[in-house]
matplotlib code that plots the C-alpha trace (Angstrom):
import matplotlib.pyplot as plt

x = [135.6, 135.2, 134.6, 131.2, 133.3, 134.1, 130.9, 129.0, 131.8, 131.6, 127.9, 128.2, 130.4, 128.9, 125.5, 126.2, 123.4, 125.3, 127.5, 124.3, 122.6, 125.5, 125.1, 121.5, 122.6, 124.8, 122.4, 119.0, 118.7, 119.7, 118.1, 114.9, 115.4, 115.9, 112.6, 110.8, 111.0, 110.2, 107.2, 105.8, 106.2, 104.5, 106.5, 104.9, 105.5, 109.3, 109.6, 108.4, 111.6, 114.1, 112.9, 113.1, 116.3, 118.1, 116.4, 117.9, 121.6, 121.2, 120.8, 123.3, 125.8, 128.4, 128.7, 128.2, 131.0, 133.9, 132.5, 134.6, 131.5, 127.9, 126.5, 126.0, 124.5, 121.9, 121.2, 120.4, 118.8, 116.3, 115.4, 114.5, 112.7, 110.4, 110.2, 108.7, 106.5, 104.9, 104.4, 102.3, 100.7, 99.7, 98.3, 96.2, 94.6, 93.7, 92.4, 90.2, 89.2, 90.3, 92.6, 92.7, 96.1, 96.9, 98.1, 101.9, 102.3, 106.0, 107.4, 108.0, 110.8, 113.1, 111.8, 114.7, 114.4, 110.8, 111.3, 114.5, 112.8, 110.8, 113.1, 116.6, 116.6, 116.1, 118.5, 120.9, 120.5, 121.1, 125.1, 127.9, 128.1, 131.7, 130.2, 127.0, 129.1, 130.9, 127.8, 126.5, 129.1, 130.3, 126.2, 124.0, 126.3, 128.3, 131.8, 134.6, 136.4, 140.1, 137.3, 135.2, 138.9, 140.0, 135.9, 136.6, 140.4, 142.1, 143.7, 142.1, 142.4, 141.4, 138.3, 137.8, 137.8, 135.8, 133.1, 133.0, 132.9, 130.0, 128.3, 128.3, 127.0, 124.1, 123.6, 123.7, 120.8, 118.8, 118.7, 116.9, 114.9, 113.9, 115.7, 118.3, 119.8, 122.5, 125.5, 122.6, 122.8, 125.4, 124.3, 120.3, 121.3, 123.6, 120.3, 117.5, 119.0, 119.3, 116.4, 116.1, 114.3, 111.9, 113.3, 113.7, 113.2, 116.6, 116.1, 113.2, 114.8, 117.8, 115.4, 113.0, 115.9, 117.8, 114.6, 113.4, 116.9, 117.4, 114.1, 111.4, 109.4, 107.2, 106.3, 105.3, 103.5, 101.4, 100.9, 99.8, 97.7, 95.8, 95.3, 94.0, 91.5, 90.2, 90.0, 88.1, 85.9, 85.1, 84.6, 82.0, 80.2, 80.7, 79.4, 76.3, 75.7, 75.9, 73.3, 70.9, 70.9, 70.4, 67.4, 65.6, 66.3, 65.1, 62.6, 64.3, 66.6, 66.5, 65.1, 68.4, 70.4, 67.4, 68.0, 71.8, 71.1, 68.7, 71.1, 73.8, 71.7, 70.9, 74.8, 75.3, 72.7, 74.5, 78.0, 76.2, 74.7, 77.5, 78.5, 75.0, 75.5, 78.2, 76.6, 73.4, 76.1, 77.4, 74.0, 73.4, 75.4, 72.9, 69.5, 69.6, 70.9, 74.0, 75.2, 76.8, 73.7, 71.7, 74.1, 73.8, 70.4, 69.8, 72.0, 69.5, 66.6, 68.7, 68.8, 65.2, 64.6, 66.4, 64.9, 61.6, 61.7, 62.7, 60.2, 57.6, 58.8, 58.5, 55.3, 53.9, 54.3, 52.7, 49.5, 49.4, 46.3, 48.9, 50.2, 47.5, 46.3, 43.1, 43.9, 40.1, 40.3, 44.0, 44.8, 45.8, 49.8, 50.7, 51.7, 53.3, 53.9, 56.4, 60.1, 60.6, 57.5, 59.1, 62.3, 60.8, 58.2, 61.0, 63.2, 60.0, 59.7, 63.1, 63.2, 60.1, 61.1, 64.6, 63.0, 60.8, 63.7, 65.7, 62.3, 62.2, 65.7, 65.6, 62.4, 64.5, 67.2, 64.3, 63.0, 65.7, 66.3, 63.5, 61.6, 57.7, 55.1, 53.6, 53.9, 51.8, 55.0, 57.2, 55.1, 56.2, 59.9, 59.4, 57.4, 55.5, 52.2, 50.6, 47.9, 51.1, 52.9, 50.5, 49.5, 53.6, 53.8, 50.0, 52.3, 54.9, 54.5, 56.8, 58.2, 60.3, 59.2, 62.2, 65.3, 67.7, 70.7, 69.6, 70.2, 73.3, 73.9, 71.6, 73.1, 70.9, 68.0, 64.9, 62.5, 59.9, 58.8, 56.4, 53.2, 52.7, 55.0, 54.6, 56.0, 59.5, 61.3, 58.6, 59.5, 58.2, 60.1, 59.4, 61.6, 62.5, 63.9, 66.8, 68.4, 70.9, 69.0, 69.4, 66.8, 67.1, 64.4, 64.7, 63.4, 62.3, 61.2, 58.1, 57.1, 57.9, 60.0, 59.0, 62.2, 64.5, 63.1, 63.3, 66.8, 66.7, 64.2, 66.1, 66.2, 64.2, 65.9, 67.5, 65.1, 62.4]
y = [94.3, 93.5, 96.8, 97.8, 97.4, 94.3, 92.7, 94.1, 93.2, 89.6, 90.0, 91.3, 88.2, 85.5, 86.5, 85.5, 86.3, 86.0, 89.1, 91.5, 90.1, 91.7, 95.4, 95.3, 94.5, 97.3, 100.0, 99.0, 101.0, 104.3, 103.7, 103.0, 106.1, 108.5, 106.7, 107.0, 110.9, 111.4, 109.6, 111.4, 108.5, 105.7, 102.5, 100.5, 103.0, 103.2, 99.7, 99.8, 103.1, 100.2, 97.5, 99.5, 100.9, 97.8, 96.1, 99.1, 98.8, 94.5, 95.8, 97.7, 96.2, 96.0, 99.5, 100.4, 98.5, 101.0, 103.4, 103.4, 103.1, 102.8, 104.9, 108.5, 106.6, 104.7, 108.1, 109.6, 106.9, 106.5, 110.5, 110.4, 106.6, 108.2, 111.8, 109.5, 107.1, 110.3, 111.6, 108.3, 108.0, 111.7, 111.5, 108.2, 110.0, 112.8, 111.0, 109.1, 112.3, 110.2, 112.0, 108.9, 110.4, 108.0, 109.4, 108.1, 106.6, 107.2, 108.9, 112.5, 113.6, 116.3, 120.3, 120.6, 117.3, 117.5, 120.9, 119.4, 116.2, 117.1, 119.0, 117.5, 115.4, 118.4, 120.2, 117.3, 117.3, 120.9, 120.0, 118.8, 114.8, 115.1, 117.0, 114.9, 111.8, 113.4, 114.1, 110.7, 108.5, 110.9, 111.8, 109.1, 106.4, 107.5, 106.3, 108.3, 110.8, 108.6, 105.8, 108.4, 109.8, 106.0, 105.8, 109.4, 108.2, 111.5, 111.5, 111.9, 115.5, 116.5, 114.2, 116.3, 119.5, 118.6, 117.4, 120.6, 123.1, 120.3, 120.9, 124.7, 125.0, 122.6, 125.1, 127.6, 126.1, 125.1, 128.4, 129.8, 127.7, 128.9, 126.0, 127.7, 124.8, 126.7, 123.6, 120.8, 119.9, 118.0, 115.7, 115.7, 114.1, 111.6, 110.6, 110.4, 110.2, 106.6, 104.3, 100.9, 99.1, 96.6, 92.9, 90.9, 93.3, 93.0, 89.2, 90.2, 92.9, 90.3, 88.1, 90.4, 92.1, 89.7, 88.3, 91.2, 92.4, 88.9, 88.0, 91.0, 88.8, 90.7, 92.9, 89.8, 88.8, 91.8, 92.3, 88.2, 88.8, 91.8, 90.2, 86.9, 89.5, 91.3, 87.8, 86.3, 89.5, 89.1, 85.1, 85.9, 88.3, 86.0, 83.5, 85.5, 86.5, 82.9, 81.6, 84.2, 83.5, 79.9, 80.9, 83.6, 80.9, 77.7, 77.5, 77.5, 74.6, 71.2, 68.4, 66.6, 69.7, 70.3, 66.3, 66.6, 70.0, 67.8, 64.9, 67.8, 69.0, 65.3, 64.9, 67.8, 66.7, 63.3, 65.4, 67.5, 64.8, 62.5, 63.6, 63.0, 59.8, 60.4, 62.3, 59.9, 57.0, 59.5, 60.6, 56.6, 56.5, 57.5, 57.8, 61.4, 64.0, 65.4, 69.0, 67.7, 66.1, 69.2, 71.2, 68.7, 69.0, 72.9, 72.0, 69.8, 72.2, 74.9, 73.1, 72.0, 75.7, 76.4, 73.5, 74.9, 78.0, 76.5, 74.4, 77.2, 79.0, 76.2, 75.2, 78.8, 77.2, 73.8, 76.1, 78.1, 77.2, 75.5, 73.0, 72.8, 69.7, 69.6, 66.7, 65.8, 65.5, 64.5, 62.0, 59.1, 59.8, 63.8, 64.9, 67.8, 69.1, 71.6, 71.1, 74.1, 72.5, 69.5, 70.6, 72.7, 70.4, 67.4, 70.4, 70.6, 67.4, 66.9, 69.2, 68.1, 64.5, 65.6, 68.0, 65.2, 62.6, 65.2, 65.9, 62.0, 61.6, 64.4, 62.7, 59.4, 61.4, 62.3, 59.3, 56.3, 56.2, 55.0, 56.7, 57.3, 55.6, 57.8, 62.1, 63.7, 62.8, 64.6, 67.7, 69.7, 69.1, 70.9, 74.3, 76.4, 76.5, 73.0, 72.9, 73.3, 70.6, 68.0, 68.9, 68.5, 65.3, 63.9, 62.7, 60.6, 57.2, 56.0, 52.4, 51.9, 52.5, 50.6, 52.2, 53.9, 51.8, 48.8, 50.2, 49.3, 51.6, 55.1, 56.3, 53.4, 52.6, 54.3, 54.9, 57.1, 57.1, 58.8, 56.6, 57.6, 57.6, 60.6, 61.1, 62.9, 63.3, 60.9, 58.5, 57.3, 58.4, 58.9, 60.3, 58.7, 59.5, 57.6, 57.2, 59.7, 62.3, 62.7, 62.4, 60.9, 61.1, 57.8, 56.4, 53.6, 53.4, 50.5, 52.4, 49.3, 50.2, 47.0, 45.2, 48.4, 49.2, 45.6, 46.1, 49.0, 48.5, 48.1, 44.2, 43.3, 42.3, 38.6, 37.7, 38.6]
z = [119.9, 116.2, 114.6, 112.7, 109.2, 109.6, 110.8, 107.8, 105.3, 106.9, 106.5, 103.1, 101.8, 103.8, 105.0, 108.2, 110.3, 113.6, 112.5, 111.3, 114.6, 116.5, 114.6, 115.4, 119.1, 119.0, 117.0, 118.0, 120.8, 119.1, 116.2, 118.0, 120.6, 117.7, 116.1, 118.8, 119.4, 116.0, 115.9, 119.1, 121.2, 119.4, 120.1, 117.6, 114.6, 116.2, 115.6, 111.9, 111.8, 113.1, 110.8, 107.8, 109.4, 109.3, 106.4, 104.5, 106.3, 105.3, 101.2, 101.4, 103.2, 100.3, 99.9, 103.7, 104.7, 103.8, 106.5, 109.8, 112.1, 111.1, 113.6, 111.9, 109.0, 111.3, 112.7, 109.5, 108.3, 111.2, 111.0, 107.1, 107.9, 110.6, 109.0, 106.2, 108.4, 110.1, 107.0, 106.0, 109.2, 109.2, 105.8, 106.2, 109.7, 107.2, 104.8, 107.3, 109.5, 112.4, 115.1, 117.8, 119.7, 122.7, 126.0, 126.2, 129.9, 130.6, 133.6, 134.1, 132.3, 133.1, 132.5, 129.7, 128.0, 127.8, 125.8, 123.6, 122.7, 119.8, 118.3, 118.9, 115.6, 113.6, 115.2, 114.9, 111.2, 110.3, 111.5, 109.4, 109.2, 110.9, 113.7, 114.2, 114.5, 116.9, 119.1, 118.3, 119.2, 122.7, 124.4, 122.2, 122.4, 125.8, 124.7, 125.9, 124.0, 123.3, 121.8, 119.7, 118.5, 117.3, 115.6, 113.7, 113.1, 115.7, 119.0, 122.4, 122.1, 118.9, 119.7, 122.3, 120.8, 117.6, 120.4, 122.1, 119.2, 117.9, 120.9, 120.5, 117.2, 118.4, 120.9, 118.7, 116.6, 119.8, 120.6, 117.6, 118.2, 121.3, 123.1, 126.0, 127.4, 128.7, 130.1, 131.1, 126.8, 127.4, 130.9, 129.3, 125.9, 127.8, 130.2, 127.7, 124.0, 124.0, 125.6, 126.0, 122.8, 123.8, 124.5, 121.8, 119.0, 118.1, 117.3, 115.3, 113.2, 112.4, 111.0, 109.4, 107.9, 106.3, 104.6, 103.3, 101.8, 100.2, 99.0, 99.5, 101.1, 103.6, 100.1, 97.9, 100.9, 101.3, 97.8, 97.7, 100.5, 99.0, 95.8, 97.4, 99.5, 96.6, 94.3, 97.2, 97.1, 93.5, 93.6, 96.2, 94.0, 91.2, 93.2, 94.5, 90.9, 89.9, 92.1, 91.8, 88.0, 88.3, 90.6, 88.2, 84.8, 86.7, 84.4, 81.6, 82.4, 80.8, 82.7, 83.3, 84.9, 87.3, 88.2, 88.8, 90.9, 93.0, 93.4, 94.2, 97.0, 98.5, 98.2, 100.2, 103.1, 103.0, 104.1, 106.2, 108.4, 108.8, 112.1, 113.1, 113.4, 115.7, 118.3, 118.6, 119.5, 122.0, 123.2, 124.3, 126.7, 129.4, 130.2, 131.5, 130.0, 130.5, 130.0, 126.0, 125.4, 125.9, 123.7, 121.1, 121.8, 121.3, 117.8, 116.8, 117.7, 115.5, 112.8, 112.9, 112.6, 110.1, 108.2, 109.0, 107.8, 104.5, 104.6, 105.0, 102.1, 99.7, 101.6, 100.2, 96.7, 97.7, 98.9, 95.3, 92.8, 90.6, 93.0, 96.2, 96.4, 99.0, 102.1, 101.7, 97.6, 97.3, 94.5, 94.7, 92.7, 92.9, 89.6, 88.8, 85.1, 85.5, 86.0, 88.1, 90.3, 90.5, 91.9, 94.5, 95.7, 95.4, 98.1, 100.1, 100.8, 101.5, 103.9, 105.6, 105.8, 107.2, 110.1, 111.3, 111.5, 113.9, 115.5, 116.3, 117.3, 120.0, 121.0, 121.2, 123.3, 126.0, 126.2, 126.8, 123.0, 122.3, 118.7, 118.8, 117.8, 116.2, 115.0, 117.9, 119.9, 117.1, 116.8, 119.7, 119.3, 115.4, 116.4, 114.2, 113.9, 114.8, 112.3, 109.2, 110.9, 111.1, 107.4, 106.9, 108.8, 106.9, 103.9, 105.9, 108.1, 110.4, 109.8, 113.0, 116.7, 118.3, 120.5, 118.8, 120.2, 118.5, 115.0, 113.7, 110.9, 111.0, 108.0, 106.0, 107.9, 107.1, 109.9, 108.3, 104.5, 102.0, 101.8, 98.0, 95.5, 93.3, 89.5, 89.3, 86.3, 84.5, 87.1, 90.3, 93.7, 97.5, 100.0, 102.9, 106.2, 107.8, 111.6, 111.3, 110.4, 106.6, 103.8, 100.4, 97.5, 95.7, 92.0, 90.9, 87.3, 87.7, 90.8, 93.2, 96.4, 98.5, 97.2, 98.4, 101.4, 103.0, 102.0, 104.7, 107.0, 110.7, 111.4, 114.7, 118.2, 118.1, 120.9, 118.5]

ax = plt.figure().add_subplot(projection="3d")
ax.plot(x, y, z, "-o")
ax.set_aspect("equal")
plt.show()
């Protein structure tokens, strides 16, 4: 067998991952045993003790690699890793007043390991390194004594005897201790110091190891990651900080940012409603309703909701003295002076417009695809209060009864409209409601739309 000096010189020169992944074959279970006690059982904790173990043993393989046999080095190293881990954990449980101590479910071990087990690693560090060794490789590792005389470089004998006097002056501490463990030391460290590390954790620590000694990678990437949480933090702040000022200084806007904001928004409902168009082909496929269509359904009715609870909030500025505009006095053109006004009656009627388009199309998906005729149908599939939606749907007409399957492209058919135009931005627009759902307020400066809505009015049935 190659021995531990030569794999980790080989490693050293070469990283060659095949001769580390051996040491960690041969280590890992000590190193994780000796964790493990330390850390009052908690395998997960052990397994961090390993990793930094043997990312630690990977650094410093150049100088490491001079020593006979790795094994009393491992040992030590695992005891001041963990001592250091608990130390962390025990701090951050302070810190957090949280004591959450899980019940380790394990068989029951033996009446004298039970008592040596938390306090065999101490014990084991207040001997010499020469007689530790000794211990280690004889009761952790369980090699006989002519192979622990060729690891410590003396004859079967003399292997022997530096074992046993080893033994006695761990006794010797053990017992001030309080620990009598009489001649069972021996036969109980043999049985329990060394446990089985879960399967492939020694694949993982190879890996882990190597990466972290050549690169620091698992550092950068938890530093990255905590700098990416707390920039995303702050952009969202920012962000909320953002729109809240654009809200309180709409009024103080110029005319022409308040128009690209509004084109912004109609851009948005463009991208949001594309898929709409999607699931109304989908939704033809049969008359009845199937278990998808009712889900796409119940969407449909959500996002009516949502729509029409935006709609009632900027339906509260539509009934203000400034802007209300009496159904039995209404003028012929609605004007509005203010740029502010204009931008949240333009939203309002947006909204409106859009809500009674879905309303229409899960009408459609009820009734054979075929839209209504006219907004009494619509009404129950929008809710709210009946009189506010009639008074909604008062302003818009609809321009195309037909079936739904026969349109050939939703996204630019119109199928209800605004029967005035009203003056935006100095200029004359309506808004208009199209087969896939969406809404779009459009302008035209002499106040004619006949020419651009033939151009997207749905085309009548060939047998027609």
């Amino acid at each position: 067998m190659t021995p531990d000096s030569e794999l980790l010189s080989h490693y050293a020169r070469t990283r060659s991952e095949d001769a580390f992944a051996e040491l960690v074959r041969r280590h890992v279970n000590l190193v994780y045993s000796a964790a493990l006690r330390q850390v009052n059982g908690d395998a997960h904790l052990a397994q961090d003790v390993a990793q930094n173990v043997f990312t630690d043993l990977a650094r410093k393989a150049s100088l490491l690699s001079r020593r006979a046999t790795l094994t009393g080095w491992l040992y030590t190293s695992a005891h001041f890793a963990a001592a250091k881990i608990v130390r962390t954990e025990n701090r951050r449980r302070d810190r957090e007043e949280k004591f959450m101590r899980e019940p380790i479910h394990e068989s029951a071990p033996e009446l004298d390991w039970g008592k040596l087990r938390p306090v065999l690693d101490d014990a084991m560090h207040e001997l010499k390194e020469t007689d530790r060794d000794a211990i280690l490789l004889r009761y952790f590792e369980n090699r006989p004594c002519a192979e622990v005389g060729i690891k410590l470089d003396l004859n079967e004998n003399a292997a022997r005897m530096r074992v046993e006097r080893a033994l006695e002056k761990l006794r010797d501490i053990l017992s001030k201790r309080g620990i009598a463990t009489a001649t069972a030391l021996a036969s109980v460290m043999s049985a329990n110091a060394v446990q089985l590390a879960p399967a492939g954790l020694a694949a993982t620590l190879t890996t882990t190891s190597i990466v972290s000694a050549g690169t620091g990678t698992f550092t950068l990437l938890k530093i990255m990651t905590a700098t990416q949480l707390k920039l995303g933090i702050s952009a969202l702040v920012v962000a909320g900080a953002a729109t809240a000022l654009v809200v309180q200084h709409q009024t103080q806007t110029n005319l022409r940012a308040q128009n690209e904001s509004l084109q912004q928004q109609i851009a948005q409902l463009k991208t949001n409603n594309e898929s709409l168009s999607i699931r109304l082909a989908m939704a033809g496929d049969s008359k009845s309703l199937s278990d998808k269509q009712m889900n796409e359904l119940l969407k449909l009715r959500g996002e009516v909701g949502m729509l029409r609870q935006q709609t009632n909030e900027l339906g509260k500025l539509r009934a203000s003295p400034a802007l209300a505009i009496s159904n039995q006095q209404q003028p012929e053109v609605e004007e509005f002076d203010s740029h502010a006004e204009q931008e949240k009656v333009a939203q309002f009627k947006m909204n409106n417009a859009k809500q009674s388009v879905l309303g229409m199309i899960m009408y459609a998906n009820n009734n054979g695809d075929q839209f209504p005729s006219n907004f009494d149908l619509v009404a129950p599939y929008l809710g709210g209060d009946s009189i506010s939606v009639r008074s909604n749907l008062s302003q818009l007409e609809i321009v195309y009864q037909g079936s739904l399957k026969n349109i050939a492209n939703p996204g630019s058919t119109i199928v209800i409209r605004e029967s005035q135009p009203w003056l935006y931005n100095r200029e004359w627009v309506k808004v208009y409601g199209f087969a896939d759902g969406h809404s779009e307020l459009h302008v035209e400066p002499n106040g004619d739309f006949s020419a651009w809505e033939q151009q997207h009015l749905a085309l009548p049935p060939p047998s027609q």
